[in-house]
N, C-alpha and C positions, 0 to 999 in steps of 0.2 A: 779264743774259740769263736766260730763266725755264727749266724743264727744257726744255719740247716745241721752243722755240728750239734748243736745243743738241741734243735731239735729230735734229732737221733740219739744221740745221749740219752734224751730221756724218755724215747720210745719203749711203751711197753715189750717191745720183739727186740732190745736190747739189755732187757731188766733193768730198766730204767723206772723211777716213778713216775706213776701218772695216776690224778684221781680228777676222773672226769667231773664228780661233785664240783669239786674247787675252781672250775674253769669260770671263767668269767661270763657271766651271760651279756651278748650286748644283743641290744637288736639294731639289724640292717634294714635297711632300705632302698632300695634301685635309686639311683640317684637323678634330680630333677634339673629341667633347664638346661641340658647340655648344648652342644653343638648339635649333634646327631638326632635329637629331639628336634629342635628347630628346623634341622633339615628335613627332616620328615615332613612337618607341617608344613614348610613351606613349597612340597613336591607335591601333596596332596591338595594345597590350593591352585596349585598353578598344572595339575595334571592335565586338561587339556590343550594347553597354550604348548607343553612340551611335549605333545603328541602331536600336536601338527608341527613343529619343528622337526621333530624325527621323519616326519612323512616327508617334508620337504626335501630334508638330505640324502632321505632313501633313493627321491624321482631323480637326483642332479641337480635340483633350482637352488638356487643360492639363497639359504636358509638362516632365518635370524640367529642371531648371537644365543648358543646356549644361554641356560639359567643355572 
């Protein structure tokens, strides 16, 4: 039986048990340091250097090297 079977198995909308009490409590958290984190910050530091690049591509001038 693969997971989504069992978890159907034991859905309560197939009289299955389930006793929410007993679930396991974890706590989450968004996770830190990623890729996309960093890239973030590193667009917001350099937001106007990649606005006048964009400006440049826009007019036709040969436009520095994306970041």
């Amino acid at each position: 039986m693969n997971l989504w079977e069992a978890v159907f198995s034991q859905s309560p909308a197939n009289d299955g048990y389930y006793d929410e009490d007993e679930l396991p409590h974890l706590r989450w958290a968004w996770p830190k340091s990623t890729w996309f984190q960093a890239r973030r910050d590193f667009i917001k530091e350099h937001k106007q250097l990649i606005a006048a690049n964009t400006a440049r591509a826009a007019r036709g001038r040969h436009a520095m090297p994306a970041l």
